[in-house]
VOBA-1610 file (N, C-alpha, C; in pm, whole numbers, padded with zeros to 5 digits, always signed):
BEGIN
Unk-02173+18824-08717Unk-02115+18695-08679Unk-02197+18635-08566Unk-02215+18501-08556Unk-02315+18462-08460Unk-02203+18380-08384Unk-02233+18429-08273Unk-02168+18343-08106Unk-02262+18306-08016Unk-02236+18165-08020Unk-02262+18078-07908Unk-02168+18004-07794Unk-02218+18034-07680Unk-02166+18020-07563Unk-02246+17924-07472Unk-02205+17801-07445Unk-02221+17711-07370Unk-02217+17763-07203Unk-02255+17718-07107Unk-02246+17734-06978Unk-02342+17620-06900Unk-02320+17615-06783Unk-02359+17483-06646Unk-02303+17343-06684Unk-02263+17335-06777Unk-02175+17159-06752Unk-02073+17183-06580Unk-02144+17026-06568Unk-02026+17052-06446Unk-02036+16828-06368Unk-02000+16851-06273Unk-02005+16672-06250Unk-02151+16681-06113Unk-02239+16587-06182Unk-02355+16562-06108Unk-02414+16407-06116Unk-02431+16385-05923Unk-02448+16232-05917Unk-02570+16178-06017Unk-02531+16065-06049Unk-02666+15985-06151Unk-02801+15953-06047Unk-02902+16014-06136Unk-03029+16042-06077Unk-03027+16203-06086Unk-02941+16291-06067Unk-02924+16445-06045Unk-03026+16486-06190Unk-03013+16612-06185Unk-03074+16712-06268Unk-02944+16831-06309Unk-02924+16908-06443Unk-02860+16990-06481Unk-02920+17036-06581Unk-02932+17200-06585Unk-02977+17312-06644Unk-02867+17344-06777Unk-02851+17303-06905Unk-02734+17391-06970Unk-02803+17522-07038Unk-02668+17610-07044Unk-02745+17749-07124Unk-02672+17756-07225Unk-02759+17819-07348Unk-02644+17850-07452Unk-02675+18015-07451Unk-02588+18113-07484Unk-02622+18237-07456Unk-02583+18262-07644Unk-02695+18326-07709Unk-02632+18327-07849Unk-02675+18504-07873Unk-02567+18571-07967Unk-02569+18660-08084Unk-02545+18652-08210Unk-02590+18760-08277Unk-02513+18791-08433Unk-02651+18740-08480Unk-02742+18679-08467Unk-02827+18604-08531Unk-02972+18676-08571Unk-03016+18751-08704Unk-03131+18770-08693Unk-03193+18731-08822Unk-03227+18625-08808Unk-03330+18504-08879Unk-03439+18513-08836Unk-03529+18472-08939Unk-03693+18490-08960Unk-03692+18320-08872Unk-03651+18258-08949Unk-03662+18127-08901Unk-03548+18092-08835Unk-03526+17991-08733Unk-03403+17929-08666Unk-03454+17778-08669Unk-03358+17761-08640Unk-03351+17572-08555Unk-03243+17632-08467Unk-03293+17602-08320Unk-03173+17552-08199Unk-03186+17434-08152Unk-03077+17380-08144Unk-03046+17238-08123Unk-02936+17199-08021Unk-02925+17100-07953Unk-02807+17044-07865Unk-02767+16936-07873Unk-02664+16898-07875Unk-02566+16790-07954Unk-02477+16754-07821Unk-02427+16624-07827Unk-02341+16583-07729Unk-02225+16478-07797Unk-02140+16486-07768Unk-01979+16369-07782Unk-01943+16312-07677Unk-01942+16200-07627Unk-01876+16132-07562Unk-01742+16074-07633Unk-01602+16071-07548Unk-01519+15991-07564Unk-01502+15882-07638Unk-01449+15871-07810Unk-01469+15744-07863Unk-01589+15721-07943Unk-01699+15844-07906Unk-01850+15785-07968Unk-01865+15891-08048Unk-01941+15878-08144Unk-02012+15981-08281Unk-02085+16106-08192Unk-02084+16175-08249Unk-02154+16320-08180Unk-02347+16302-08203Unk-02418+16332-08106Unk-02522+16282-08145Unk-02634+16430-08100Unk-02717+16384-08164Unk-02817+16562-08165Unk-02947+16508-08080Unk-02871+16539-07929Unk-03000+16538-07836Unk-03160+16600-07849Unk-03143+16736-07871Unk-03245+16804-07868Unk-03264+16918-07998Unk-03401+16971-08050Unk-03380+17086-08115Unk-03515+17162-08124Unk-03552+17296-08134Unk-03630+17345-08106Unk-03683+17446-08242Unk-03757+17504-08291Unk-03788+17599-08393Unk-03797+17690-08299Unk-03796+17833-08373Unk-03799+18003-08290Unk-03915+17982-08236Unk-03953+18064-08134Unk-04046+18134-08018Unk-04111+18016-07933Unk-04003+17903-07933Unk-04029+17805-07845Unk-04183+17700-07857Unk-04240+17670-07957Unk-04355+17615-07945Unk-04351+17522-07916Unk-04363+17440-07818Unk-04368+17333-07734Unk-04366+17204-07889Unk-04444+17233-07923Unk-04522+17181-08026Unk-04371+17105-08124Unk-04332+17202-08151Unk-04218+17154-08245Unk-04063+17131-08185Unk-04101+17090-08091Unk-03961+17020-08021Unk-03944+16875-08043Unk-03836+16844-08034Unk-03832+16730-08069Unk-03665+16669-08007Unk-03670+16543-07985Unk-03585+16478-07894Unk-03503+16371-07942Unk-03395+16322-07901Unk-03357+16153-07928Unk-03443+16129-07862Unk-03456+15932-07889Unk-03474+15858-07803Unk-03381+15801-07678Unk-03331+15809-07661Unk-03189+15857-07531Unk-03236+15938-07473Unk-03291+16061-07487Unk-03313+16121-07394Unk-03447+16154-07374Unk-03587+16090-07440Unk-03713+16155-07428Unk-03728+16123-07276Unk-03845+16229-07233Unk-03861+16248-07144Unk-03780+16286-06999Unk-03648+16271-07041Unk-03564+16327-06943Unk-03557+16489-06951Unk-03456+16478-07099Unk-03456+16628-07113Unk-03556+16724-07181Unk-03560+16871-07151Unk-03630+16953-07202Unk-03523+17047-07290Unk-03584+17093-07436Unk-03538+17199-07453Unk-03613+17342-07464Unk-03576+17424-07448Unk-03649+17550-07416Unk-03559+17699-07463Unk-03634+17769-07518Unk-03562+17903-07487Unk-03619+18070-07445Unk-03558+18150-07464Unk-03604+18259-07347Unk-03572+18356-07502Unk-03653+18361-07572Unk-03585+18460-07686Unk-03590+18616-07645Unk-03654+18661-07557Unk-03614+18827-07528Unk-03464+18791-07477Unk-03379+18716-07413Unk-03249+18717-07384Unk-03102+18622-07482Unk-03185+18584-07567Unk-03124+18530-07705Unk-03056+18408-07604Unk-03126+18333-07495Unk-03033+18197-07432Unk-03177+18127-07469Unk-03112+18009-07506Unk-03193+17832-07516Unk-03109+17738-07473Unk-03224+17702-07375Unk-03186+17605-07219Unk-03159+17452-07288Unk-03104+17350-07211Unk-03128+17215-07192Unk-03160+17187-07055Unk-03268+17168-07006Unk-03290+17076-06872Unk-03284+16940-06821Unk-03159+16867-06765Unk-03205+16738-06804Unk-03214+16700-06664Unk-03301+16586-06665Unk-03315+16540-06494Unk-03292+16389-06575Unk-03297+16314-06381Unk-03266+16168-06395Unk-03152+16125-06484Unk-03031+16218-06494Unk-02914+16214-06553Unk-02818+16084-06498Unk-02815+15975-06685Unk-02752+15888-06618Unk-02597+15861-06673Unk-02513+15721-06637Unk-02424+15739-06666Unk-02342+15728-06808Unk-02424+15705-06915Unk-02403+15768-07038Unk-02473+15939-07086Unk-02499+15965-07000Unk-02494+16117-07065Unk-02401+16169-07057Unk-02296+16099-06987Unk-02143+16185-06975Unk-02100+16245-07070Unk-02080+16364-07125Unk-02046+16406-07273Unk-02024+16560-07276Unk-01913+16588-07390Unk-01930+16755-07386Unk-02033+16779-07504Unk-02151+16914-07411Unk-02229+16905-07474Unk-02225+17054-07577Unk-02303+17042-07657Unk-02262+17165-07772Unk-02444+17225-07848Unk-02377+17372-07817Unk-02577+17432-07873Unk-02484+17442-08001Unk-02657+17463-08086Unk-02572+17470-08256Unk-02703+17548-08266Unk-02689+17634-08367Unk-02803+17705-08458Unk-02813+17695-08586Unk-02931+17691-08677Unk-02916+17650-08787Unk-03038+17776-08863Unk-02978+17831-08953Unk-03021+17954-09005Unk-03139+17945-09031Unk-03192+17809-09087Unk-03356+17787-09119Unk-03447+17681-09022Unk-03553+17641-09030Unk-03607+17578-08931Unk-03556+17447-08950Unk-03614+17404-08851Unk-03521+17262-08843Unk-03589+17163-08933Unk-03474+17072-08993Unk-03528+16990-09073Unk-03646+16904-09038Unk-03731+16857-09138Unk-03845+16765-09108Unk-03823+16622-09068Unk-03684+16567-09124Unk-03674+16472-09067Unk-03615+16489-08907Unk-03652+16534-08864Unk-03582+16571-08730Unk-03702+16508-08659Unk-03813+16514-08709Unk-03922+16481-08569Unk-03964+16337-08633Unk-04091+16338-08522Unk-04116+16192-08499Unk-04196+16162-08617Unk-04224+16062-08681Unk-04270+16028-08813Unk-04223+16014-08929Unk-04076+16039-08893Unk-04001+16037-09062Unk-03920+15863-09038Unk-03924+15837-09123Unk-03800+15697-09107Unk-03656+15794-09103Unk-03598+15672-09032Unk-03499+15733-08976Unk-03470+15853-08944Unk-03530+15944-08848Unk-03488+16057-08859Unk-03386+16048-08717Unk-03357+16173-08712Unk-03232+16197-08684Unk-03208+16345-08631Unk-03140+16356-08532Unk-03132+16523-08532Unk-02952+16550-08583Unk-02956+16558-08705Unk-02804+16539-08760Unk-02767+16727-08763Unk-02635+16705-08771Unk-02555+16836-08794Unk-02546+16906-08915Unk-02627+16808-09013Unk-02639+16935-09155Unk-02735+17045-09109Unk-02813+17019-09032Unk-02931+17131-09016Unk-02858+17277-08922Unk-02714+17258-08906Unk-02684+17371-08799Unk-02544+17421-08902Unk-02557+17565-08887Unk-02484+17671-08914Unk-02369+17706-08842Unk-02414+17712-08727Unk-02313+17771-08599Unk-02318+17710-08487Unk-02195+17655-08426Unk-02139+17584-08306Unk-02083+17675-08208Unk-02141+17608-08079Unk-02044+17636-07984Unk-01935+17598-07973Unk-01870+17608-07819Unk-01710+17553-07771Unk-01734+17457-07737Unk-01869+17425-07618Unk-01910+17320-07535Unk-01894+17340-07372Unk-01972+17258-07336Unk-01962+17298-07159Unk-01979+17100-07161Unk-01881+17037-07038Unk-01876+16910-07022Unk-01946+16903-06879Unk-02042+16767-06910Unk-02101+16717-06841Unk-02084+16564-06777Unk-02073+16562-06698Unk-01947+16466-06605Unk-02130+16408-06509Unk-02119+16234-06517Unk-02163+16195-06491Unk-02126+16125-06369Unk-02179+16116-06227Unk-02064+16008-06160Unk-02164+15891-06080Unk-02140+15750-06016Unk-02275+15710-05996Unk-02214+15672-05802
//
């Protein structure tokens, strides 16, 4: 069974920086997609960030909402993949959610596809969420 566990949401002034962790088991796939997703109040759930296994810089990929703010990253000898986000503003307010997705992440996920999208068919397994509280 694969568990994911959210952690560091918490309330940080706009301009601030926040680290989220997802701490995951159960999972041993050749291939992954990790990804991070956020909901705000009232709004559609939207797929901030997502990463393929052993972190290659290379195949990360972002909204536009958040390029260049946030990073995603992970630490695979400890099975956690980070979100770093700096210059946090006051729509990032949202509970945010890691997801894993058994195969690599879809192609339309990166830059060059029309319309792409970092959507929730590509993920298997959800977290609870850790909320991130924006204040200005």
């Amino acid at each position: 069974q694969v568990l994911l566990e959210e952690s560091g949401g918490e309330l940080v002034e706009s301009g601030g920086s926040l680290r989220l962790s997802c701490a995951a088991s159960g999972y041993t796939y050749t291939d992954y997609c990790l990804a991070w997703f956020r909901q705000a109040p009232g709004k559609e759930r939207e797929g901030v960030a997502a990463i393929d296994r052993d972190g290659d810089a290379g195949r990360a990929t972002y909204a536009d909402s958040v390029k260049g703010r946030f990073t995603i990253s992970q630490d695979s000898a400890k099975n956690i993949f980070y979100l770093q986000m700096n210059n946090l503003k006051l729509e990032d307010a949202a509970m945010y959610y890691c997801a894993v997705g058994a195969e690599k992440c879809p192609e339309n996920y990166y830059d060059g596809y029309p319309n792409r999208k970092i959507g929730a068919y590509g993920m298997d397994y959800w977290g609870k969420g850790t909320l991130v509280r924006v204040s200005s």
